[in-house]
N, C-alpha and C positions, 0 to 999 in steps of 0.2 A: 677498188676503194681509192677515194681522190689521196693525196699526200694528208689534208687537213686531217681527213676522217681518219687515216690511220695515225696519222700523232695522237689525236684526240683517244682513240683506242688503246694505244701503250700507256699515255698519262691514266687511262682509268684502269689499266692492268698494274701498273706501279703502285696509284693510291690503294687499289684494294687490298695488293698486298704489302701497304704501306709499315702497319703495325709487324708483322712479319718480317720485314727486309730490317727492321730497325732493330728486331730481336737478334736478328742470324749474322748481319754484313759486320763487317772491318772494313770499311773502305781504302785503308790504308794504300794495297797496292790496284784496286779499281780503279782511285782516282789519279793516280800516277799514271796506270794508263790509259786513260780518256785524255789524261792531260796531256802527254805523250802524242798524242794523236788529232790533239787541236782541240780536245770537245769540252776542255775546262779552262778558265784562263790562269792568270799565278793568281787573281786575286782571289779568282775560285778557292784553288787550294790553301790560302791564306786564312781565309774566311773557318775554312772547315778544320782546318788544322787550329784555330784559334780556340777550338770547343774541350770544353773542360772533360767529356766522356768520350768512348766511343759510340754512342748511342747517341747525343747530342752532334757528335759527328756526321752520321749515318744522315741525322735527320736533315741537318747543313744541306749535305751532297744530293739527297736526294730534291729536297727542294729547288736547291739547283737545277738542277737537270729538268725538272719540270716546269720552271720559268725559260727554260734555254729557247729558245727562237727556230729552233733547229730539232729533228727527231734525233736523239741519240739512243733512243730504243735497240737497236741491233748494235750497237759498239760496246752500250752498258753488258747486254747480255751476252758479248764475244769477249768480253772483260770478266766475265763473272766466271765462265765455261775455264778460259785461261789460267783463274787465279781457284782455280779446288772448289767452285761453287756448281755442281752439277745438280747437284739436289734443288737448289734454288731455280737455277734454269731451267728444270723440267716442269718444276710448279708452274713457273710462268709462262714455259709457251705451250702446256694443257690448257692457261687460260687464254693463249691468243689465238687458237686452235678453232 
């Protein structure tokens, strides 16, 4: 699968379980460590941290991510794995599977 095709593939594995990530995440320390790691900028975290909910959060960050220029599909999810989200992670790479 070319690089395009599979960015395109994680962005439609994130939307689908768009409604879901925004139920379950705290991004709190995901985006620390993407940010950490170069995959957020401060203004990133500025932006998200600016949201009045944690759900209004989530939504921030994830949009983020899927405007990113860059696949951050395997960092988001060694981030997830990292911070006590295994449940999450399994859901999602049964759909990348």
């Amino acid at each position: 699968m070319s690089d395009t095709g599979k960015k395109r593939r994680h962005y439609q594995i994130i939307r689908k379980n768009y409604t879901y990530l925004v139920d379950i995440l705290d991004v709190k320390q995901i985006m620390d460590s993407l940010f950490s790691q170069g995959y957020l900028t401060k203004d990133d975290l500025e932006e998200i941290k600016a949201e009045d909910s944690r759900r209004n959060a989530t939504k921030k960050f994830l949009n983020i991510l899927s405007r990113s220029g860059i696949d951050v599909y395997e960092p988001f999810i060694e981030s997830l794995r990292t911070n006590g989200y295994k449940q999450v992670v399994e859901k999602l790479e049964n759909l990348h599977q």
